[in-house]
C-alpha positions in Angstrom: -47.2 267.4 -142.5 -46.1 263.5 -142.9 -44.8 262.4 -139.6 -41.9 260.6 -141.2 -40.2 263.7 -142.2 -40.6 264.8 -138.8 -39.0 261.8 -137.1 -36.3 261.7 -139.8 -35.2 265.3 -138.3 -35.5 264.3 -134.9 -33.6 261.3 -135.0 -30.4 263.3 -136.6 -30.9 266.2 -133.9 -30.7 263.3 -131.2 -28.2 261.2 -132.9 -26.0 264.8 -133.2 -26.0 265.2 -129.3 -25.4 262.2 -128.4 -22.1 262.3 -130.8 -21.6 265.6 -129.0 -21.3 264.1 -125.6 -18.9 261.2 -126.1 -16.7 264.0 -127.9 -16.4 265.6 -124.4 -14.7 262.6 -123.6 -10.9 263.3 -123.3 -8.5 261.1 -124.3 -6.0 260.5 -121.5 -2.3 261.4 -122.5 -1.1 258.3 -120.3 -1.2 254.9 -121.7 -1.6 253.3 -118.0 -4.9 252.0 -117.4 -5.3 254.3 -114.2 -5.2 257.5 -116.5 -8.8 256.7 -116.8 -9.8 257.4 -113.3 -9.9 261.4 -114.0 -12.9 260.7 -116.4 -15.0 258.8 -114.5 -17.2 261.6 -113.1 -18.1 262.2 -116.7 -18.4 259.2 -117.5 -21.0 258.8 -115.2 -22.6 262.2 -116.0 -21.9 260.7 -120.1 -24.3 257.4 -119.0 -27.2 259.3 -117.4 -27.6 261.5 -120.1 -27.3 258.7 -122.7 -30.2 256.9 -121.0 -31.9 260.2 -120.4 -32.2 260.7 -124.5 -32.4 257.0 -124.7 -35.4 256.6 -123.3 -36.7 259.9 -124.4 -36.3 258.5 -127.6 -38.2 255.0 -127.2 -41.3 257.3 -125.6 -41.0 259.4 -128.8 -41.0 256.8 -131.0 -44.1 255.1 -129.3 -45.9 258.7 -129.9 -45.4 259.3 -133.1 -46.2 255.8 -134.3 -49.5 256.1 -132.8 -50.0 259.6 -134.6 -51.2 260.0 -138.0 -50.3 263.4 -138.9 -48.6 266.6 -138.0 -49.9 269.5 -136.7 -48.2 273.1 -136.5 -48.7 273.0 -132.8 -46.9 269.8 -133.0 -43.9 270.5 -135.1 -42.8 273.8 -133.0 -43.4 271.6 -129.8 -41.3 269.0 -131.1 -38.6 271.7 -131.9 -39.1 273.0 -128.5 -38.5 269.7 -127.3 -35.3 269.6 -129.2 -34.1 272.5 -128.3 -33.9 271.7 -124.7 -32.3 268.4 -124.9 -29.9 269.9 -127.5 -28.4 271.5 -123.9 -27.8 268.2 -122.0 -24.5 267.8 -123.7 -23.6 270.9 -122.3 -24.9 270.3 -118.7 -23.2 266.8 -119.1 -20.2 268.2 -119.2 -20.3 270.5 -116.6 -21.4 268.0 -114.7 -18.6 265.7 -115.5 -16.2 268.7 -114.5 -17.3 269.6 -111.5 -19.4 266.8 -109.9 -19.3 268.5 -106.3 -20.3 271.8 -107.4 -23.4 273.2 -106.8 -23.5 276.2 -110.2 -23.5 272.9 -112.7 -25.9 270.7 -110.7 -28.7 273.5 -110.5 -27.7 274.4 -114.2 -28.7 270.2 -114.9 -31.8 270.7 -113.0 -32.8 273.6 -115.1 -32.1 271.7 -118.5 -34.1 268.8 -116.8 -37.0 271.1 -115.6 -37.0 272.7 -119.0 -36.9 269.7 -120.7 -39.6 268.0 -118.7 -42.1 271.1 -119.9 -41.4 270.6 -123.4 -41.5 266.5 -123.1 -44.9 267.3 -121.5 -46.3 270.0 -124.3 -45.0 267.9 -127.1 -47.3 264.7 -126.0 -49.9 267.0 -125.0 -49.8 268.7 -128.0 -49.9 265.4 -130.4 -53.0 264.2 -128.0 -54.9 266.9 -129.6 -54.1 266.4 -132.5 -55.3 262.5 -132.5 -58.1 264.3 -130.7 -58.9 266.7 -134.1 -58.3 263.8 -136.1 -60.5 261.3 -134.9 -57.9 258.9 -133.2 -59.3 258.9 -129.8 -57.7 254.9 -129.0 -54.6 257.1 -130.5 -54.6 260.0 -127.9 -55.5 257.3 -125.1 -52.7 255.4 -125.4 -50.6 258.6 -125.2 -52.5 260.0 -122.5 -52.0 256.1 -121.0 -48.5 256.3 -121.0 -46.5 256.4 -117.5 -44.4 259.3 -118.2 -47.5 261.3 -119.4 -49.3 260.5 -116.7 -45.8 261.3 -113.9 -45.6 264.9 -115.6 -49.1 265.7 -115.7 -49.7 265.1 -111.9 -49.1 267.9 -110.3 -48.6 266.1 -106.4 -45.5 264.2 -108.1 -44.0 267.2 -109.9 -44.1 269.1 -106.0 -42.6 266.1 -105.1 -39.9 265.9 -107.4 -39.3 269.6 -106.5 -39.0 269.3 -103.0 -36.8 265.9 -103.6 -34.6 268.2 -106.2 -34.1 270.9 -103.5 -32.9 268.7 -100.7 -30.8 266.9 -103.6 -28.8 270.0 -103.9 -27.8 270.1 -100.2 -25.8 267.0 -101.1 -24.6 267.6 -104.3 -23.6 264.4 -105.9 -27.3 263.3 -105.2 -28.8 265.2 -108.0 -28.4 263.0 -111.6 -28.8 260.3 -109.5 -32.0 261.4 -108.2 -32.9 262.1 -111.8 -32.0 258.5 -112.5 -34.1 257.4 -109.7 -37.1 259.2 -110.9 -37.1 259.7 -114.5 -35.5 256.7 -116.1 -35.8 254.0 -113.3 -38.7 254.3 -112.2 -41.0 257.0 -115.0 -39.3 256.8 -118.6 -38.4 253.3 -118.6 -42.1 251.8 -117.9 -43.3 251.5 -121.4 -46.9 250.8 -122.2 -47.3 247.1 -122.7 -48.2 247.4 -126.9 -45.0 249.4 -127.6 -43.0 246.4 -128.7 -46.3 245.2 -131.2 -46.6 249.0 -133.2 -47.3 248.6 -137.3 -45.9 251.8 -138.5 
């Protein structure tokens, strides 16, 4: 398969749930400026998921412009991929609902968790495939990449578990901490040729 109409899909999926999430924004009734302050804990939970997929994105990108071709494997894990970010709109809201409650924050950590599996398979699954098709400086840079590297160590996934766990003791804590560790200091370190890529 021709990876361009592969990222063609992927960028409407994407571009659908972020359109989703700002929907959830409610329009206060009120026309004073203070009628805003019920929406910020969705707002909040609205702007971590926003940079969540942002980033996701720009790691995606990088990916599949060092990738030839499309594999089988690769087209079900990038569906699989979808499908679990298609659910952050959903935990985002939640979220934005009930900020102090502990049902949606371990419901967000399960969409994370999820999602962090399928991230993982997807690039794992398109290093093969550079591997089968004889783009080894390909599957390095892949391999090379920070959030590759964070996911496939398991020492930092048990500690992201056991930071996740006491997280939940203070509610609040969680999408911060998955600020903290995904965007801040994982997702957002891009390999230093990602700004230079010749489609």
């Amino acid at each position: 398969m021709k990876k361009g109409r592969l990222e063609a899909f992927t960028d409407a999926i994407l571009a659908i749930i972020l359109t989703i999430m700002i929907l959830e924004f409610k329009t206060p009734e009120s026309f004073q400026f203070s009628a805003i302050y019920s929406q910020i804990p969705y707002l909040i939970s609205y702007a971590i998921g926003y940079l969540f997929i942002g980033v996701a994105w720009y790691n995606h990108h990088y990916m599949f412009a060092k990738t030839r071709w499309i594999s089988r494997r690769v087209y079900w894990a990038n569906n699989m991929w979808l499908f679990t970010t298609s659910f952050v709109p959903v935990a985002t809201a939640w979220v934005g609902r009930g900020l102090n409650e502990q049902g949606p924050e371990i419901f967000y950590f399960i969409v994370f968790a999820s999602w962090t599996a399928a991230y993982f398979f997807l690039s794992y699954q398109l290093v093969k495939a550079n591997e089968k098709d004889h783009q080894p400086k390909a599957a390095a840079a892949i391999r090379s990449m920070v959030i590759y590297r964070y996911i496939a160590n398991w020492k930092l996934d048990l500690l992201q578990g056991i930071v996740t766990v006491v997280a939940l003791v203070y509610v609040p804590a969680l999408p911060m901490v998955i600020v903290v560790l995904m965007i801040v200091f994982i997702g957002a370190r891009f390999n230093k040729d990602s700004d230079h890529l010749i489609d």
